[in-house]
N, C-alpha and C positions, 0 to 999 in steps of 0.2 A: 658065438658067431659074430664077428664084427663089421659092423655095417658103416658103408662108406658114404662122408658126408655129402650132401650137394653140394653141389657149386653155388656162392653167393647170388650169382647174375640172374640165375635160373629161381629163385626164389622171387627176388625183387625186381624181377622184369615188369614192366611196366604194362599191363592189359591195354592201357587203352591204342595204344601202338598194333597190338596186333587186332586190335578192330578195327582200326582206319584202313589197316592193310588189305583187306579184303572189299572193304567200301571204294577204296581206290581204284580197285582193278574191276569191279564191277561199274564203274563209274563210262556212261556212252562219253567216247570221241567226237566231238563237232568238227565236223570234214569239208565246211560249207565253204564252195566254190567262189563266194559272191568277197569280189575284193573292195577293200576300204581304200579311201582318199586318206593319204596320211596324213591332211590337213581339215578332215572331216572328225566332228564331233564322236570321241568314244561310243562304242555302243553303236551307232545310226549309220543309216546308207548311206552311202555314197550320195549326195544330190545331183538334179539333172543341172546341166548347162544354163537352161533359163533361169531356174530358183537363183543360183550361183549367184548370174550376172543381178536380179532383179533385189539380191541378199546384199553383194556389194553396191550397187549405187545405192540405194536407201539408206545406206554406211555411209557412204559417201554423200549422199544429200544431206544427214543429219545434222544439224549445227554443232560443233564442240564446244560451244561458249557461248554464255549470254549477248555478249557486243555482236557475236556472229548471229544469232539467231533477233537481235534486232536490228539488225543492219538487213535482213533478208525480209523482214515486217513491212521495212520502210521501201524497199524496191517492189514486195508485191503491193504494198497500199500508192506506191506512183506507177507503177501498170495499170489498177483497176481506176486509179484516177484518171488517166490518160485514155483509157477505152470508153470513160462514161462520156467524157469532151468531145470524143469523137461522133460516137452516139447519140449526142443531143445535140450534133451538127448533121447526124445521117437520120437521124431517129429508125437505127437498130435500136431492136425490143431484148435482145439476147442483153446487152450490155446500159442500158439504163436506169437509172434509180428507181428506188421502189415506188415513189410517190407517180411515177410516170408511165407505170408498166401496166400491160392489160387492156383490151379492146374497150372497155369501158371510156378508161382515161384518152385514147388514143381518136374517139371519136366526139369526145369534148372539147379537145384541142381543135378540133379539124370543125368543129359546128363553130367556133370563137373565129378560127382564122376565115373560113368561108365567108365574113357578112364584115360591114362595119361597125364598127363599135364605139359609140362615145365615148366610153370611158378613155379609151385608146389615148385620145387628146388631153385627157387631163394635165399630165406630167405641160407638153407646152403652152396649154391655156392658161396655165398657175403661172408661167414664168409671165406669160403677158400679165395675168393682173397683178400682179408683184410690183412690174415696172410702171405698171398703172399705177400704183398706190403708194409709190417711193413719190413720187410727180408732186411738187406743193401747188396743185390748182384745185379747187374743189370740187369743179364735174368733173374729171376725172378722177379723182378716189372717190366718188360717187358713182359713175361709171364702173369702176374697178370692182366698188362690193358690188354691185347690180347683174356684172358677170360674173363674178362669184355663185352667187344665189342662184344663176340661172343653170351654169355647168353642174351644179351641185344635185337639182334637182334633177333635170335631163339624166345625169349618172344613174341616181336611183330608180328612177321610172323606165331607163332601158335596160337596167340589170333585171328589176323585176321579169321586165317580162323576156327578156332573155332567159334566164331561170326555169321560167315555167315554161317557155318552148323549147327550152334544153330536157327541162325532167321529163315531157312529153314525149320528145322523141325516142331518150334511154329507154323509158318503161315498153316503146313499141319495138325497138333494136333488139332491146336484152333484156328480158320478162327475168330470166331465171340467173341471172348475174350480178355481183355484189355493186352497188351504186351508192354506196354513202361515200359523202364527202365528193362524189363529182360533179356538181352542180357549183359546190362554192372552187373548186378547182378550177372550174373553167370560166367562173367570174375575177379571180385573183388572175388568171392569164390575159382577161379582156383588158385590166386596168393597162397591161405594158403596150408599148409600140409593136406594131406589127416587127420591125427589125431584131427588135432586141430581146424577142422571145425565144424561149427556151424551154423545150426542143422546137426547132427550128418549124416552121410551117412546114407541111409538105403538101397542101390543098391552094388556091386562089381563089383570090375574093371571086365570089356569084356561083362558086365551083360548089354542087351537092354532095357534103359527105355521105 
């Protein structure tokens, strides 16, 4: 009896073909409704309108270049400079330097500018004994050190006890608030002219802070 050959193909058909084929058509349809931005990231939704806009300026605020990103250094450090000037002309506490901020410091200022203060006069009492002491007559560069000595001392004897009626006060104000360094803060303020301090007085002389 003679038996007829197979067919090449049907020998060396390739199995794993017909395994895929059945995985394939078992395989679920993803039918899902929910439409993409063609210009949205593979894979991910769609974004809302706010992300969008809030995605591109942040792009758009971003510096692309060092010269750009210090050129915008220097515009915010002349804003923050410009609000502190204003600041220690208004004495807003929002925008003042550190050394200045905080009801502590706010009411050391205000106990200096309330009263007078010797030291205040230093700066024009120096110029007078200066021009005392330039003078070739000898009671007067005698005179001249004698006021010396005398402004010198007055200084120290009213800063003491400014001092201690300043720390007095703090400890009664603000028992539970941080008070270092504001006693010599408010004798480094005493030394300047009433004018020319900074931040600006906002109390008058005899006025109780």
């Amino acid at each position: 009896m003679r038996v007829k050959p197979l067919p090449l193909g049907f020998v060396f058909r390739s199995r794993a073909k017909e395994e895929k084929a059945p995985a394939a058509d078992k395989a679920p349809v993803n039918f899902s409704k929910q439409t993409r931005d063609p210009q949205a990231p593979k894979g991910r939704p769609t974004p809302k309108r706010s992300e969008a806009q809030s995605q591109r300026r942040s792009v758009a605020n971003t510096p692309t270049s060092r010269k750009e990103a210090a050129k915008r250094q220097r515009e915010e450090r002349r804003t923050q400079m410009e609000r502190q000037r204003q600041a220690l002309a208004s004495g807003d506490e929002r925008y003042l330097p550190a050394r200045d901020k905080g009801p502590v410091r706010r009411f050391a200022r205000d106990f200096i500018d309330s009263r007078f203060n010797i030291a205040e006069f230093f700066l024009p009492m120096a110029v007078v004994i200066l021009v005392l002491s330039m003078v070739r007559v000898g009671y007067l560069q005698n005179l001249a050190l004698l006021l010396w000595l005398v402004v010198i001392v007055l200084i120290v004897l009213d800063s003491i006890v400014t001092g201690f009626r300043l720390k007095k006060r703090l400890a009664e104000r603000f028992p539970a608030e941080n008070k270092r360094g504001a006693v010599a803060y408010a004798l480094m303020r005493s030394l300047q002219m009433r004018r020319l301090r900074l931040p600006k007085p906002q109390v008058k002389r005899g006025e109780r802070p």
